[in-house]
N, C-alpha and C positions, 0 to 999 in steps of 0.2 A: 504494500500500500504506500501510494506516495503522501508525503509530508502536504498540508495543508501550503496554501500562499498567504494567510494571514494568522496568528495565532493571537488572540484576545486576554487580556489576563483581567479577572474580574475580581481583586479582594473584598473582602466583605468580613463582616461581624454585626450579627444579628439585628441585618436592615432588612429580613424577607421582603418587605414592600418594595423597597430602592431595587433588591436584587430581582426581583419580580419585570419590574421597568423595565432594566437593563437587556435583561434576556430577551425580553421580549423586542427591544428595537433591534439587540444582533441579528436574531432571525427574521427578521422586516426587512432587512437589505439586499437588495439584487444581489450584490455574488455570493454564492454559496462554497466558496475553496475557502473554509474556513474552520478552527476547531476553538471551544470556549472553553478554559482552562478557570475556573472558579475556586480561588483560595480559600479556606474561611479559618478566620482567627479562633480558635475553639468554641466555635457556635453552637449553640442551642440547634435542638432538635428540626423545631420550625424551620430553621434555614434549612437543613438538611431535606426535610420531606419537601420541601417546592423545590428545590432541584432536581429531587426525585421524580416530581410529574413531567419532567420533559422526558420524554424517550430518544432523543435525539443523539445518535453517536457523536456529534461535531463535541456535546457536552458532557463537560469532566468535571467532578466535581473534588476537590483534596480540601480535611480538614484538619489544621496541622493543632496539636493539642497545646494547650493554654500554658 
């Protein structure tokens, strides 16, 4: 598989709404050679499960502990 042409980095700590936003305008954009790399500062669960409902391979979600 080849390497994406834009790699997005999205940190976060428990803004589920902001990160909700977010997501939502990357996949709203014409090109699609993309992959979404979502950091989260030892978040809470809530951020976790709304990253969850995307099924989208482009998105990754890593939560690096507190």
């Amino acid at each position: 598989m080849a390497s994406p042409k834009v790699s997005i980095l999205l940190p976060t700590h428990n803004r589920p709404e902001t990160l909700k936003w977010a997501i939502e305008s990357v996949l709203a954009q014409t090109m699609a050679d993309f992959e979404v790399l979502i950091v989260g500062d030892g978040c809470d669960e809530e951020t976790g499960e709304l990253v969850a409902t995307y099924k989208d391979v482009r998105i990754r979600w890593y939560d690096l502990p507190k």
